[in-house]
N, C-alpha and C positions, 0 to 999 in steps of 0.2 A: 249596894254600895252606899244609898242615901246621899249621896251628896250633892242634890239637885233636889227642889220641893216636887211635891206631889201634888196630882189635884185631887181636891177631896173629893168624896162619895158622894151625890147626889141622891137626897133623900125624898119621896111621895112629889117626883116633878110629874105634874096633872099636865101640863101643853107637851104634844105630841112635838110641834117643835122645837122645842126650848130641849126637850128629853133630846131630840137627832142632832141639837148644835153639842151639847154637853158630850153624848158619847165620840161622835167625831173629835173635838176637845181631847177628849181622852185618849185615844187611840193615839193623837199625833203627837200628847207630850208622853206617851209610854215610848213611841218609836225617839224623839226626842232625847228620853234619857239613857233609852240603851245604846245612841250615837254616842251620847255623851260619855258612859261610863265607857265604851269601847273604845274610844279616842285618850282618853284620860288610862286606860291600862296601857296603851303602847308607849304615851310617850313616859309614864310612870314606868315600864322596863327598859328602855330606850336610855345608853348610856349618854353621860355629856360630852361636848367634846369645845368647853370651852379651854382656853389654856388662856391665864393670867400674867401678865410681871406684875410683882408687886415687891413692896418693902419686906415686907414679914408677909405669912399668907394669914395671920389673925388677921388682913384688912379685909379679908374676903367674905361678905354678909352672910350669903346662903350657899356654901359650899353642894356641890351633886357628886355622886360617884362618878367615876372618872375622871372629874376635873383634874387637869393639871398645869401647877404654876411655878413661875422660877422664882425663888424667895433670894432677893438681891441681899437679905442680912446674910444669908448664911452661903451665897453662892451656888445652891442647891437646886435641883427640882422637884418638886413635892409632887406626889398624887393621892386625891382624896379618894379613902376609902370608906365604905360604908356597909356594915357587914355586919347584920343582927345586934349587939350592943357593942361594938368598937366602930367608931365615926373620929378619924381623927386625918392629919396629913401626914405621909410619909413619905421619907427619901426614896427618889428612883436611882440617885446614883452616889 
């Protein structure tokens, strides 16, 4: 996924210590990243379940799938949808 740095490779390290601090290092930001991207895929499928009022739902920054808000302009309530390239609000009722 890269979305987390890596540690780089460790090239000609001559002290035997300095080698067993580096590869433990590494071992624990490997396990590290796979908590991470494991964490980062559930709540990235993981729907929202915030629900807004607002005036218009344009006030709403970062919309997530699922969300849904009641738009006081138009008396409605909207849910965001997000679905390969259509990302837009629509009416639920």
């Amino acid at each position: 996924m890269a979305r987390y740095p890596e540690i780089p490779m460790a090239y000609d390290i001559k002290n035997e210590e300095v080698q067993k601090a580096y590869d433990e290092l590494s071992r624990w930001a490997a396990t590290l990243t796979l908590e991470l991207d494991t964490r980062d895929a559930q709540v990235d499928s993981t729907p929202s379940t915030n629900i807004y009022s607002v005036v218009t739902v344009s006030n709403i920054g970062a919309p997530r799938a699922g969300d849904i808000a009641y738009s006081a302009s138009t008396g409605k309530f909207k849910g965001y949808v997000s679905t390969g390239a259509t990302q837009a609000w629509e009416n639920l009722n």
